[in-house]
C-alpha positions as CSV (number, residue, x, y, z in Angstrom):
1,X,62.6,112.6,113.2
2,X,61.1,115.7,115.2
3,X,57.5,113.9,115.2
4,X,55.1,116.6,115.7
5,X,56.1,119.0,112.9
6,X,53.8,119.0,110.1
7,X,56.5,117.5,107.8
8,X,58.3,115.6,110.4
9,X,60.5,114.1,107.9
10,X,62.6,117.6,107.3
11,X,63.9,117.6,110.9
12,X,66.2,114.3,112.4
13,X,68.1,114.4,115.1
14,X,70.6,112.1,117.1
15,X,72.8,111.8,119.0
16,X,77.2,111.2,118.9
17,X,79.6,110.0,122.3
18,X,82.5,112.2,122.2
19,X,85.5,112.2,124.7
20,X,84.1,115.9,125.7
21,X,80.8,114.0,126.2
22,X,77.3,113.7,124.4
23,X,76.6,116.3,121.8
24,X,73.1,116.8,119.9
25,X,73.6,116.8,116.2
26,X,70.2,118.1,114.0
27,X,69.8,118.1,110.1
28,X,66.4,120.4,109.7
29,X,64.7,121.7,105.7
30,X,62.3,124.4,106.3
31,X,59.2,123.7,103.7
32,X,59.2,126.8,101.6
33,X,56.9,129.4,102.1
34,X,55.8,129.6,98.7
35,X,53.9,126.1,98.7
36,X,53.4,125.8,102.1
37,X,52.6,128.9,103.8
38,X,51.7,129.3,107.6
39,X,53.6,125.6,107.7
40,X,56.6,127.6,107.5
41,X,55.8,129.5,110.2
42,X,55.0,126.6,112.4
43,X,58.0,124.7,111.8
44,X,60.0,127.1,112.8
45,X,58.6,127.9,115.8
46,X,58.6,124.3,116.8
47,X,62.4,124.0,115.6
48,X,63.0,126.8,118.5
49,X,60.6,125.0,121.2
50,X,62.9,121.7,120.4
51,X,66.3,123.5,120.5
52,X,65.5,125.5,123.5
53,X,64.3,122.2,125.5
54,X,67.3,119.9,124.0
55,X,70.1,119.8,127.1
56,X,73.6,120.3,126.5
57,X,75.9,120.8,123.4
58,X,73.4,121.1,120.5
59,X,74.6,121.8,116.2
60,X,71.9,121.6,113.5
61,X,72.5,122.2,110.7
62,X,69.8,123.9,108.5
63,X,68.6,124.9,105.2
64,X,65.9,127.4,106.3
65,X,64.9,128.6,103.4
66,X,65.1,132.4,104.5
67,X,66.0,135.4,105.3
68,X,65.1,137.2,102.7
69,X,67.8,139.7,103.7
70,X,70.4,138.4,105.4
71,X,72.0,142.1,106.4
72,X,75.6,142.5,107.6
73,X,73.9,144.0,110.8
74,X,71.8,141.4,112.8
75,X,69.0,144.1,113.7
76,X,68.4,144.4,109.7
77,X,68.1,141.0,109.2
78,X,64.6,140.2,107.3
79,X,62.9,136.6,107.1
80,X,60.5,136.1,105.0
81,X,57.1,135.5,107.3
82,X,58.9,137.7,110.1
83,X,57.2,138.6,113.3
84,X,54.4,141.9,112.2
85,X,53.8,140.4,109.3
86,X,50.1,141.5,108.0
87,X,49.2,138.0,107.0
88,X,49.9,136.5,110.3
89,X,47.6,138.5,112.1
90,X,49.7,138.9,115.2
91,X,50.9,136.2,115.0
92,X,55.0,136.1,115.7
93,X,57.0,134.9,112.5
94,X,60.1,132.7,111.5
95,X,62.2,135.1,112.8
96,X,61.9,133.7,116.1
97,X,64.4,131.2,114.9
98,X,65.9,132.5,111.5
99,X,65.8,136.1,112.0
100,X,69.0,138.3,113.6
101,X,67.9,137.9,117.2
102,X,66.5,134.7,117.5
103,X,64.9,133.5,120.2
104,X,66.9,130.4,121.0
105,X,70.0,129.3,122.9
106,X,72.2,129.1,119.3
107,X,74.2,131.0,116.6
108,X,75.1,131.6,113.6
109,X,78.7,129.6,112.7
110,X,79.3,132.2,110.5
111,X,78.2,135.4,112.2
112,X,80.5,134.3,115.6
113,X,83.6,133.8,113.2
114,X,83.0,137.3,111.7
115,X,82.1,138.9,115.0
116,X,86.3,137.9,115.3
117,X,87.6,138.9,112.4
118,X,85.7,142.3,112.4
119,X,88.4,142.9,109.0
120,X,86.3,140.6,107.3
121,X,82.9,141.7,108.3
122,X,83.6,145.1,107.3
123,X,84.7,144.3,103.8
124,X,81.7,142.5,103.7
125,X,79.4,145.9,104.6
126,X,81.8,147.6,102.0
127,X,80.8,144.8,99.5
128,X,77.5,144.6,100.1
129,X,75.9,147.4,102.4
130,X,72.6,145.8,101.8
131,X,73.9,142.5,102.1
132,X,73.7,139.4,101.4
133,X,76.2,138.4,104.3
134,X,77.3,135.9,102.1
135,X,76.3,134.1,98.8
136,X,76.5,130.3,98.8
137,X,74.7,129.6,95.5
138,X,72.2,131.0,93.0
139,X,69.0,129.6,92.0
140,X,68.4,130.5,88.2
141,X,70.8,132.3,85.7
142,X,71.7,135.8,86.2
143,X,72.8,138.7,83.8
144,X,74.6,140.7,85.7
């Protein structure tokens, strides 16, 4: 487990031999805003302090529990506690390591397959102009 999170047990981490050599794997749950505010916040930023010090091949794997848009174009992206944020005083947000430009050494599986297969992406912004990029599941019945 990542030890100094607040919630250490969302984040473990270990490491796999492979014939290409030793990679990093990571499983991470962000705590949800909702119940647990600023601890949000903080996990994130320490998730991107761990990341950017972790040598060599590196995967996690991560329910982050944001954005709240996840916009076809990475400048629109929107987390939910994102850097300029009123409530954070300053402060810089999750989107250090969830938004559309993180601030961290990976991306997004699913954004570098689309980025080469640009026929996809744009039926995607044809779809959904607003996004989501995608929609893996849906958290209460819907109407529509």
């Amino acid at each position: 487990m990542l030890d100094d999170l607040p919630l250490p047990e969302r984040m473990i981490y270990g490491t796999v031999v492979t014939p290409a050599g030793v990679v990093t794997l990571a499983s991470y749950h962000a705590p949800p805003g909702v119940g647990w505010g600023i601890i949000k916040v903080q996990h994130a930023h320490r998730l991107r302090d761990w990341v950017n010090a972790t040598p060599g091949p590196l995967i996690v794997g991560a329910d982050a529990n944001t954005p709240e848009i996840d916009h076809p174009d990475r400048d629109l992206v929107r987390t939910h506690w994102f850097t300029g944020l009123r409530k954070l005083a300053g402060e810089a947000g999750d989107d250090v390591m969830f938004g559309g430009r993180p601030e961290h050494r990976l991306d997004d599986a699913f954004r570098c397959w689309l980025e080469r297969h640009p026929d996809d992406l744009a039926r995607i912004r044809d779809d959904r102009p607003s996004g989501p990029l995608a929609v893996s599941h849906r958290t209460a019945k819907r109407h529509d």
